[in-house]
Phi, psi and omega in degrees: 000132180237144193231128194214198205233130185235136169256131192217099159077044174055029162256151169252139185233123169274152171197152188233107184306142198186116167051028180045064190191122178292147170210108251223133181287133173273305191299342147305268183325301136041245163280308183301343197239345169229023177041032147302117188290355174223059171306348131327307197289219322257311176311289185002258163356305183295299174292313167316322161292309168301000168266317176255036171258314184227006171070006173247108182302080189300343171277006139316301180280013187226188166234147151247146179218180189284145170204110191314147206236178189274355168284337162079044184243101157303138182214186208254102167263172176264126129300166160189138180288168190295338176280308187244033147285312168319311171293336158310281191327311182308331194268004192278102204254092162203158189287341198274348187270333162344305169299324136008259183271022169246326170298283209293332169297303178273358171285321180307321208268334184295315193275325187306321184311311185293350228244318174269349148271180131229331179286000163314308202255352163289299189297328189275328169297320177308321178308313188279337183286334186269346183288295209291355140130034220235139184288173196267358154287331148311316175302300182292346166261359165282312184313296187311320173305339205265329191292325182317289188307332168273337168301297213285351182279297279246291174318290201310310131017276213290331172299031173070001178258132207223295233273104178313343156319294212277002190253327198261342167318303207269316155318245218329328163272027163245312172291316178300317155290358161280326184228354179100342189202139193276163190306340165321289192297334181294332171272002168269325192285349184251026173086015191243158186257248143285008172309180160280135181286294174297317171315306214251024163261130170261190192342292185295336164301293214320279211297317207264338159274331151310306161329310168292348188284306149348295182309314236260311187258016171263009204246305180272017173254345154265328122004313205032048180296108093356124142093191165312298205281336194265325183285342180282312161287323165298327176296338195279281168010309173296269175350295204309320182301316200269355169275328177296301165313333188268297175320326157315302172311299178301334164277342202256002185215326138122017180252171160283161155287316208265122173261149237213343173302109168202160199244081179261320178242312237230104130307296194289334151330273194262011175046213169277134171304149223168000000 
């Protein structure tokens, strides 16, 4: 468990990684939105009004674990991950929590939108991806990756892999024969934590992983490859195509593919991924 300091409006919100997931002190959040001098008394209240207004048990939505109190004591506070800090915040009657739920109003109206669009929420990824500085040839081959990848979740889905376990198995042999290293270890070789894994490949990773996803569901959709164990062995089989291509490439070009290059902190440091 790592335990850190988050800042909102010159308030400190503690917060502690769990379960490789951020989760934020409510009684912290709290005191930043409505500068409550008892901000317990305040939880209390909030809950106690949401039961009985709407019958909805707002300590549901949380944990407790120890979190250094300002006195430098641990002690057991209610926690809550970011989806229901947000749902904290709605029920919360203060002008600082407004912006909030008008944000939050409008990210609601956005996704309807997209659910009757899709190429809506395709122009909304590009934008964030072009905010963080990323070229728009690169942008068009992630996208096509993300499209690749839903094809082969989508194949594997009718073929009987249910179980999301059985989904990072089969990921992990389609990478380790395309690169050599499964996606764990690869986000160690490039410096990464939680990040996305793929944000930080460049072209040619881009390419040479789509390629392995791709054989792999052309391989089991002509195939009829059924069930785990058949589907595991077509995941090496794909990879393979596309590690075999890459290892060409790399002799025939004299660089590695696989780069240590990622974009975590420096936009202007590392520009565009390339």
């Amino acid at each position: 468990m790592e335990n850190k300091i988050a800042v909102f409006e010159k308030k400190e919100i503690r917060k502690t990684l769990y379960n490789d997931e951020w989760y934020f002190s409510v009684v912290d959040i709290i005191e930043a939105l409505t500068d409550s001098t008892k901000p317990r008394d305040y939880w209390y209240r909030l809950k106690k009004r949401e039961k009985e207004s709407s019958r909805t048990e707002l300590s549901t939505f949380c944990r407790q674990l120890k979190m250094r109190a300002k006195d430098g004591k641990l002690r057991e506070t209610d926690i809550v991950n970011t989806e229901n800090a947000f749902r904290i915040i709605q029920s919360i009657p203060s002008p600082k929590a407004e912006p909030f739920k008008r944000w939050l109003a409008k990210v609601g109206y956005e996704r309807v939108k997209e659910i009757e669009d899709p190429e809506l929420a395709q122009q909304r990824m590009k934008e964030l991806y072009e905010q963080k500085g990323y070229s728009k040839d690169w942008i068009d081959k992630r996208i096509r990756g993300i499209a690749i990848r839903q094809n082969l979740t989508d194949e594997w889905k009718e073929r009987g892999i249910k179980e999301q376990i059985e989904y990072a198995i089969l990921t992990a042999e389609i990478s380790q024969a395309t690169f050599g290293m499964t996606p764990a270890e690869y986000k160690k070789y490039k410096g990464l934590k939680r990040e996305n894994l793929r944000d930080h490949f460049t072209d040619l990773e881009l390419i040479f992983s789509m390629l392995g996803e791709a054989s792999t569901t052309e391989i089991a959709r002509n195939q009829n490859a059924q069930g785990f164990i058949e589907n595991k062995d077509v995941a090496k089989r794909g990879g393979k195509i596309a590690g075999d291509a890459r290892k060409k490439l790399e002799i025939e070009s004299g660089q590695k593919i696989s780069t240590t290059t990622n974009y975590i902190v420096e936009p202007e440091k590392n520009k565009k991924i390339k």
